[in-house]
VEXBA-211474 format. One record per residue: x, y, z of N, C-alpha, C in turn. Coordinates in steps of 0.001 Angstrom, whole numbers, plus 500000, padded with zeros to 6 digits. Each point is the difference from the previous one (the first is absolute). Layout:
! residues N
XYZXYZXYZ
...
END
This chain:
! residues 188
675281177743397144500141499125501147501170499062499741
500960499793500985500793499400499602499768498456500747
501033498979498969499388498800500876501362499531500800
499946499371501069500711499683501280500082498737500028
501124499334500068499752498720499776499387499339501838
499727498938499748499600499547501507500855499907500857
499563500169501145501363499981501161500095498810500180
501145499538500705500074498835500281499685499649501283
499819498560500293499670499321501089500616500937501460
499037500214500879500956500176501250500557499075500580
500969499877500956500732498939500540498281499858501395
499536498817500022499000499636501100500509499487501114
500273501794501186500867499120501376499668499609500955
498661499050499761500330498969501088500005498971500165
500768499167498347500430498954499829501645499938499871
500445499190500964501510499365500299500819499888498766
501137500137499762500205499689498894500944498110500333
500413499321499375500745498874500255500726499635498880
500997499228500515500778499081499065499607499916498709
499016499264500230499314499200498305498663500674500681
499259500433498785498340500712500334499316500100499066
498893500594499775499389500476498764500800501243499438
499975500135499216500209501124498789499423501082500664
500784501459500629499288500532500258499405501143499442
500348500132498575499476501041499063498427499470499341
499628498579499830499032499809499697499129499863501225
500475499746501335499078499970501271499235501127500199
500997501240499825499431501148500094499106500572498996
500257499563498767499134500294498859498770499316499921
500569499132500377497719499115500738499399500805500779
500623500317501319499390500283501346499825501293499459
500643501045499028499492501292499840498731499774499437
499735499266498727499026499938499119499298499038500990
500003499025501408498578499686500545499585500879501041
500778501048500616499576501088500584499515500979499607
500099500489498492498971500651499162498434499105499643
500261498972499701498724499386500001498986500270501107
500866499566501384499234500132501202499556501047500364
500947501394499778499578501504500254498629499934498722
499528499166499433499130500776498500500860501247499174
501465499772499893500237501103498911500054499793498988
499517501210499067500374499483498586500912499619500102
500717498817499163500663498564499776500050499259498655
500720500356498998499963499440499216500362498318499679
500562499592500918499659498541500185499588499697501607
498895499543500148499514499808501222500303498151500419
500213500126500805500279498436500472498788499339500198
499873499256499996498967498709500628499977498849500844
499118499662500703500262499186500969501278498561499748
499504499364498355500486499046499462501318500365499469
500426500768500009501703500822499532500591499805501527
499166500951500737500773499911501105500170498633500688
499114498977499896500003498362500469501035499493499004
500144500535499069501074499440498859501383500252499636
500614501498500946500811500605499726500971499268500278
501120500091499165501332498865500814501060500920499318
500865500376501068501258500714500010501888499411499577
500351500206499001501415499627499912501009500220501354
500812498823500316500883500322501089501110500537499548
501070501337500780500720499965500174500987500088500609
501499500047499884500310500588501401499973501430500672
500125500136501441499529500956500803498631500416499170
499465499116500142498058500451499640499410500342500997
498513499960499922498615500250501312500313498769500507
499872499743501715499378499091500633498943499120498895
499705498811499893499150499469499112498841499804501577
500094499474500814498743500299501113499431500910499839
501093501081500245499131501307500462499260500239498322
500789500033499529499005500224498142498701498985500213
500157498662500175498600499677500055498921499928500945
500849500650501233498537500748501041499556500930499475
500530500896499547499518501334499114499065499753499351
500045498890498772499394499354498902498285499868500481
500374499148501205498792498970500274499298501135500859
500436501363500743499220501316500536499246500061498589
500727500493499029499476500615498366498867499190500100
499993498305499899499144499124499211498839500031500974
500138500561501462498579500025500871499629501715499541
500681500946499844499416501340499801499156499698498799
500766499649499336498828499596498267498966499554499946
500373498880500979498537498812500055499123500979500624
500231500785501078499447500533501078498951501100498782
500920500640499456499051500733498939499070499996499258
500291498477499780499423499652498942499006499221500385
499545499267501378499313499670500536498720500862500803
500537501594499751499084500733500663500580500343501596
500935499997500186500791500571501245500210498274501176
499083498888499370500270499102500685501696499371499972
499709499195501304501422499648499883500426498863499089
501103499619499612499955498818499013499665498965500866
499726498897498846499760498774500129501418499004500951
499718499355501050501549499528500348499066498012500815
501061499355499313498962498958500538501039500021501427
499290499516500994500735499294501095501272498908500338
500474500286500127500985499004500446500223499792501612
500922498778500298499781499864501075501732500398500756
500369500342501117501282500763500323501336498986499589
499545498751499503500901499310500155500732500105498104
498510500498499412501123500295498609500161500936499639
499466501172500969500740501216500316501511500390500085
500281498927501069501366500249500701500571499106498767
499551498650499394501095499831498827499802500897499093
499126500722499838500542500991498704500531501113500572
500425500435500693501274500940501156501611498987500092
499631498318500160501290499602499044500254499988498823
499455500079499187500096499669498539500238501421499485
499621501005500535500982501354499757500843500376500486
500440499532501240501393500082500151500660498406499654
499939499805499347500762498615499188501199500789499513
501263499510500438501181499682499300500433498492499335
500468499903498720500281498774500175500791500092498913
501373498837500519501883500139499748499711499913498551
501066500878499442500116499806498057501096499466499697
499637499241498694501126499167499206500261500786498995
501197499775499281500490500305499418500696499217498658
500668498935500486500415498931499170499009498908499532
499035500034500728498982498778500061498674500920499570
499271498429499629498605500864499610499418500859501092
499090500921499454499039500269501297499036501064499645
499294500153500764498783500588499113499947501589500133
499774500504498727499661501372499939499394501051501108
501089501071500444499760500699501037498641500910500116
499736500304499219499055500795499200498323499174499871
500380498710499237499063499524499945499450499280501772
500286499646500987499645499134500971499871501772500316
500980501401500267499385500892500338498202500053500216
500187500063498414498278500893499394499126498832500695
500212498418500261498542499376499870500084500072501557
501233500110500733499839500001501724499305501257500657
499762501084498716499213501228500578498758499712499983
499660499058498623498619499274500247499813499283500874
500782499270500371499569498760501430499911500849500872
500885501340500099499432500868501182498594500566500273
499607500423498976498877500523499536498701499081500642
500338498563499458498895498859500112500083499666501362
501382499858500766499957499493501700499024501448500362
499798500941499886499676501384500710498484499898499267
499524499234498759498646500365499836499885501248499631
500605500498498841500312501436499307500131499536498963
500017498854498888500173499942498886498995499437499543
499471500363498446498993500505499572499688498881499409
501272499270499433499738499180499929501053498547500581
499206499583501421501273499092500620500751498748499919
500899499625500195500255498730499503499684498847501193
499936498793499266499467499110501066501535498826499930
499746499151500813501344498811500051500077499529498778
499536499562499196500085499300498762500789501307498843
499620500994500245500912500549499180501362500615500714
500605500265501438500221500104500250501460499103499764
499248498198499696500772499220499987500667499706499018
498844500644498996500330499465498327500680501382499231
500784500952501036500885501158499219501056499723499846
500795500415498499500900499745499853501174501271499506
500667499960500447500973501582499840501181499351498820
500383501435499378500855499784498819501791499961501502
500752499006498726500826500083500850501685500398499685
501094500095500305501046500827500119501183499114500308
500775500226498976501803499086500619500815501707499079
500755499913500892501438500876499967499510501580500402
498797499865500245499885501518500898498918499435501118
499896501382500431499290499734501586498548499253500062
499730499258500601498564499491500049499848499572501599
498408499444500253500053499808501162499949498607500313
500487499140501040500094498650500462499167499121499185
499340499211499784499214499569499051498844498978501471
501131499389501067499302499342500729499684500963501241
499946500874500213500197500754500762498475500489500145
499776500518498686498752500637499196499096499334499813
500353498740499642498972498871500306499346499409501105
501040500084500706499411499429501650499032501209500707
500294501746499411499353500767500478498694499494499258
499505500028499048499214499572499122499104499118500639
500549498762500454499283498976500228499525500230501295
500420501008500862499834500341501214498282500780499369
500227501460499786498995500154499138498607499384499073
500409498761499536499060499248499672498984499426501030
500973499451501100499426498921500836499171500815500714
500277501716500413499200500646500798498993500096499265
499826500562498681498846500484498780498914498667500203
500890498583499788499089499146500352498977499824500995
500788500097501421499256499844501050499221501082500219
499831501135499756499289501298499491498901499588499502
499948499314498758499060499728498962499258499071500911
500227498998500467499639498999500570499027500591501393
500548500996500771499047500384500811500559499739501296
501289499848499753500710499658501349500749500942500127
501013500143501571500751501250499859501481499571499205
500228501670499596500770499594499300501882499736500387
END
């Protein structure tokens, strides 16, 4: 018997490719190995719900859409739960439409980069704004509330690209004040 080495990733087309994106050799090498999980095939590394809630992708240029990669993600993290719950659907707390629609801004957030001046890591305000997405939508497992929201702090950047510093903040505090009035029982 001879041995074959593994094939590689297929290209997965029906994510966009863009500018700056995820990596798309490791995107595809997840989504193969969590679509074997989901089919039940033998699988020598099988994913898990907490991998897939945990997975975080290197950017580069002309990468995956990073949206479309983490709608994909968060399908995966309800098929799993769904499994693993006994065909029920996952757990999703309620929210109300109003921090709905801010977490529909807060993923399409652009915001201007410095270069000469400080400013905070593209990457890092990336990864935790997928969580605030997660938490406005009542999909994260575990969500954040205003107080931490308020009390994050991102690594930061002079002489290469980073993002606004006040820019990110004011989105932030926008974010907080809704999480608050949320918590509180008012709309948000």
């Amino acid at each position: 018997m001879e041995n074959t080495p593994p094939s590689p990733p297929q290209r997965t087309p029906q994510i966009p490719l863009v500018l700056r994106g995820y990596e798309p050799t490791a995107v595809d090498a997840f989504i193969q190995r969590t679509e074997a999980t989901l089919a039940g095939l033998e699988n020598a590394f099988p994913v898990t719900i907490a991998e897939v809630q945990a997975v975080r992708f290197p950017y580069v240029l002309r990468g995956y859409d990073p949206q479309t990669v983490d709608r994909l993600i968060g399908v995966y993290i309800a098929r799993l739960e769904g499994g693993e719950r006994g065909g029920r659907e996952p757990r999703r707390v309620p929210v109300s439409s109003a921090l709905w629609e801010l977490s529909d801004r807060v993923e399409r957030s652009q915001f201007p980069t410095t270069r000469f001046r400080e400013g905070y890591d593209e990457q890092d305000v990336d990864t935790f704004l997928d969580r605030v997405v997660r938490t406005l939508r009542g999909t994260d497992p575990q969500p954040l509330n205003a107080a931490q929201v308020r009390a994050t702090r991102f690594s930061t950047t002079r002489l290469r690209p980073g993002y606004d510093t006040a820019a990110v903040d004011a989105l932030l505090e926008e974010v907080a004040a809704a999480l608050e009035r949320h918590e509180r029982g008012g709309a948000a």
